[in-house]
C-alpha positions in Angstrom: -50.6 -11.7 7.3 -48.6 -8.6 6.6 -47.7 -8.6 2.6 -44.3 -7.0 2.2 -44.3 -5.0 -1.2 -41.7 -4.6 -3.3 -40.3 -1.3 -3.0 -40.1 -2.5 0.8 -38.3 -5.3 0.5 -36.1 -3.7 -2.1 -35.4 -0.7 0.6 -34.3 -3.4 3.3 -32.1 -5.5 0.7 -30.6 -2.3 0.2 -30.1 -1.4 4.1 -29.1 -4.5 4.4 -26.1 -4.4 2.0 -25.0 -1.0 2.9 -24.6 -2.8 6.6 -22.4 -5.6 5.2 -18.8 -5.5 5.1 -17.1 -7.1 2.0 -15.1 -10.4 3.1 -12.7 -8.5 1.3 -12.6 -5.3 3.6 -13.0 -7.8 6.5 -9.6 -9.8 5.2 -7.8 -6.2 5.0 -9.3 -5.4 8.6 -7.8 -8.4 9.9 -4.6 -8.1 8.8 -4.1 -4.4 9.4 -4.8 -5.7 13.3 -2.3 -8.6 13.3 0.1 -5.9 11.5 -0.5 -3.5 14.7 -0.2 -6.5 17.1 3.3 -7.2 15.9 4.4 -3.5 16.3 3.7 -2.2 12.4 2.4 0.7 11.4 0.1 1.3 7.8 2.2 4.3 6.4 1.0 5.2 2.5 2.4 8.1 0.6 2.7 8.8 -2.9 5.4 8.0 -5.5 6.0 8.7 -8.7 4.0 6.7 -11.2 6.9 4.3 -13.1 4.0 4.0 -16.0 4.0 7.5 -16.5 5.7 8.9 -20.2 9.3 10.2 -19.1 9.8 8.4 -15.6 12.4 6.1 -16.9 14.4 8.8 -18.4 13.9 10.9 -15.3 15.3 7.9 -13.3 18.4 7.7 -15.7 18.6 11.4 -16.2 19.3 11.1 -11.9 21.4 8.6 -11.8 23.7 9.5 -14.7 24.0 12.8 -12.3 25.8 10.9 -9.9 27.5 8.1 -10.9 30.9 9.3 -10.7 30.4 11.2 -7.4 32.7 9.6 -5.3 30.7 10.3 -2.4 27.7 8.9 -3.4 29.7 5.7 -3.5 30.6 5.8 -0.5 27.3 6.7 1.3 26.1 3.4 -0.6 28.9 0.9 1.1 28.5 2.8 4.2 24.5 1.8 3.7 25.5 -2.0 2.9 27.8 -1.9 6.0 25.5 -1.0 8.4 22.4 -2.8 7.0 21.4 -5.5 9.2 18.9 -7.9 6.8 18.8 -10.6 8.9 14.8 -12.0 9.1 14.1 -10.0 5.7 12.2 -11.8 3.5 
């Protein structure tokens, strides 16, 4: 009988687990599929960080620029008009 030493078995434990998905990456894998089944597409970009020093005064800094545009109050009801939110969650 062949006697498997450790550095062996250690090398195939290894090969083993590099094989493996996560049941985590496998949960993700399924979902992204059902997504693409039901007509979605994964779209990731990046934001600003709202944890970073200065983002909330950035934010107010923006909106204080056009809070008494008339037009901008106007492009927002025109927005809420047209939105159609049925079967939102």
């Amino acid at each position: 009988m062949a006697r498997i030493t450790p550095a062996a078995k250690n090398a195939t434990s290894r090969k083993k687990a590099r094989n493996a998905i996560p049941r985590s990456a496998e949960r993700v894998r399924k979902h992204r599929a059902k997504m693409r089944r039901a007509g979605m597409k994964l779209l990731q970009i990046w934001v600003p960080d709202p944890d970073q020093p200065g983002f909330a005064e950035e934010c107010r800094r923006q909106s204080l620029l056009v809070r008494d545009d008339p037009l901008e109050k106007q492009i927002l009801e025109e927005i809420a008009a047209i939105a159609d939110l049925r079967g939102w969650k």
